[in-house]
C-alpha positions in Angstrom: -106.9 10.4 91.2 -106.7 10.5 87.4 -109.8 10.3 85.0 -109.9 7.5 82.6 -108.7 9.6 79.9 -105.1 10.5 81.5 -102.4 8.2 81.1 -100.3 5.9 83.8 -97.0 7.3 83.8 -95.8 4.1 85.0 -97.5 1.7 82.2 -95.0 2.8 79.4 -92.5 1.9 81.4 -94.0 -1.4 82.5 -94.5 -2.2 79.0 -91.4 -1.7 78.2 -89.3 -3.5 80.5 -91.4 -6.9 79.3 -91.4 -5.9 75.8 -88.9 -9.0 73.7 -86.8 -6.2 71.9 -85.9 -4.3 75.0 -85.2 -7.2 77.1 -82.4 -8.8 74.1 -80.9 -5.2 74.2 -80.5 -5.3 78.2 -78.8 -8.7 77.4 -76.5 -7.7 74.6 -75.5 -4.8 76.9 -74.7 -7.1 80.0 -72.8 -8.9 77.5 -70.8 -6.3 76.3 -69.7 -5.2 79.9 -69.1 -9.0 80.9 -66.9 -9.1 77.7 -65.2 -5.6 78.0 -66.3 -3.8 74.7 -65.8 -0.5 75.8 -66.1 1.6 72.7 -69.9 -0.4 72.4 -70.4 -0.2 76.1 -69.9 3.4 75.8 -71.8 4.2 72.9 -75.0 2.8 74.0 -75.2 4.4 77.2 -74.4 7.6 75.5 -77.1 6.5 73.7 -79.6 6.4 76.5 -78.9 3.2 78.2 -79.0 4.1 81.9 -75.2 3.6 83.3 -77.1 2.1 86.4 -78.8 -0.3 84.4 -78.8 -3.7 86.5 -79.8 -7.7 85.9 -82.0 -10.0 87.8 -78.9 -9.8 90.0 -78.4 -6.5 90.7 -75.4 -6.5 89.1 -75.1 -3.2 87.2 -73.2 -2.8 84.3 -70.4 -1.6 86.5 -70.1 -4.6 88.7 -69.9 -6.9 85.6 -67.4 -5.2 84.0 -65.1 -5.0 87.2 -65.8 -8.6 88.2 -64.7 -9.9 84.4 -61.3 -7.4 84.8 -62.3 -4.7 82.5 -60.8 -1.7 83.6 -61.3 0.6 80.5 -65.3 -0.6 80.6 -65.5 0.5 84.2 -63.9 3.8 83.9 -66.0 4.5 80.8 -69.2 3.6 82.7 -67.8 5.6 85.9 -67.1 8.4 83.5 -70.9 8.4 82.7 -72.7 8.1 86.0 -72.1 4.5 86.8 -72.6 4.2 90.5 -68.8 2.3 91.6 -70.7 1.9 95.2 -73.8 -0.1 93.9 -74.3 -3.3 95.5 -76.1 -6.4 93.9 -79.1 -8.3 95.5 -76.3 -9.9 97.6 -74.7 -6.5 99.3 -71.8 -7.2 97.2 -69.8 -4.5 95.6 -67.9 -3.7 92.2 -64.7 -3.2 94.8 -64.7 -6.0 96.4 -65.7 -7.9 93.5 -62.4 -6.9 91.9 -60.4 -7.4 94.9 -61.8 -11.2 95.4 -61.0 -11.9 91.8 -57.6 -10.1 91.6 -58.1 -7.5 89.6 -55.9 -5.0 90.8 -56.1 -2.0 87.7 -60.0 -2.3 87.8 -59.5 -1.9 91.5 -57.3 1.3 91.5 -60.0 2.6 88.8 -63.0 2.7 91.2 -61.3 4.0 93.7 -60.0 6.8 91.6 -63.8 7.2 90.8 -64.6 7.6 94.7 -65.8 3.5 95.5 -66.0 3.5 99.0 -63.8 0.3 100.6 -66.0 -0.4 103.3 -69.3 -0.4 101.5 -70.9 -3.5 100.8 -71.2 -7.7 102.4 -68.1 -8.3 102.4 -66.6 -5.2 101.8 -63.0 -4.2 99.8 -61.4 -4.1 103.0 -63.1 -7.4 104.4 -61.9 -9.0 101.2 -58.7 -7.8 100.9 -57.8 -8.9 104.7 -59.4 -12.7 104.1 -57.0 -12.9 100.6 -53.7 -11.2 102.8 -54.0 -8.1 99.9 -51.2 -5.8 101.9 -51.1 -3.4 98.9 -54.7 -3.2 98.0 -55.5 -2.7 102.3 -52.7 0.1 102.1 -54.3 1.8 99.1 -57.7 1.6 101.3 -56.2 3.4 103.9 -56.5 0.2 106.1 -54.6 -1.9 108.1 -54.2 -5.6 108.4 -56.5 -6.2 110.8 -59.3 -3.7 112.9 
């Protein structure tokens, strides 16, 4: 219990992530991973913005970058903490994003950053078997069909 003069931890924070300025940042930043601006991408989360940072979605800045084929974006992001196993509100992953929209080099750039093929609703591997993806199964280490 904390007397009237100590402050919430949490209430900057709460502030914060309602305050006008903050939220058109977040936007601009999606944006920039949607639209593969790496060198911008990278700079503001050297700057502070978390890697992690995620939408109403859950997509993270890694997921949107993979789903819109921007390999460079998602190694960048990868390179500075970006989680390449972090699922959206839907259990679905940056790898099997990729995979379902064809994105082969974003693909082979997660899993060179240790994404996990059978993480997620549908996973890589579920994916990759519904679309016949023979290379992208052998690169998983998986087979046609389990």
């Amino acid at each position: 219990m904390t007397d009237d003069a100590t402050p919430n931890p949490q209430a900057p924070e709460i502030e914060h992530a309602h305050d006008p300025e903050v939220l058109q940042l977040a936007g601009k930043v999606f944006d920039l991973a949607r639209h593969g601006d790496t060198d911008t991408l990278a700079a503001y989360v050297d700057a502070g913005v978390p890697a992690n940072l995620t939408n109403d979605k859950g997509d993270s800045l890694v997921m949107l970058a993979a789903y819109h084929g921007h390999p460079a974006a998602v190694r960048a992001l990868l390179e500075r903490g970006g989680d390449p196993d972090r699922a959206n509100d839907k259990g679905q992953t940056p790898l099997a994003g990729a995979v379902f929209k064809g994105e082969d080099d974003v693909v082979r750039a997660l899993v060179e950053h240790g994404a996990d093929p059978t993480a997620g609703t549908p996973s890589a591997i579920d994916t990759a078997r519904m679309f016949e993806k023979t290379e992208l199964l052998k690169l998983f280490g998986a087979g046609p069909a389990e």
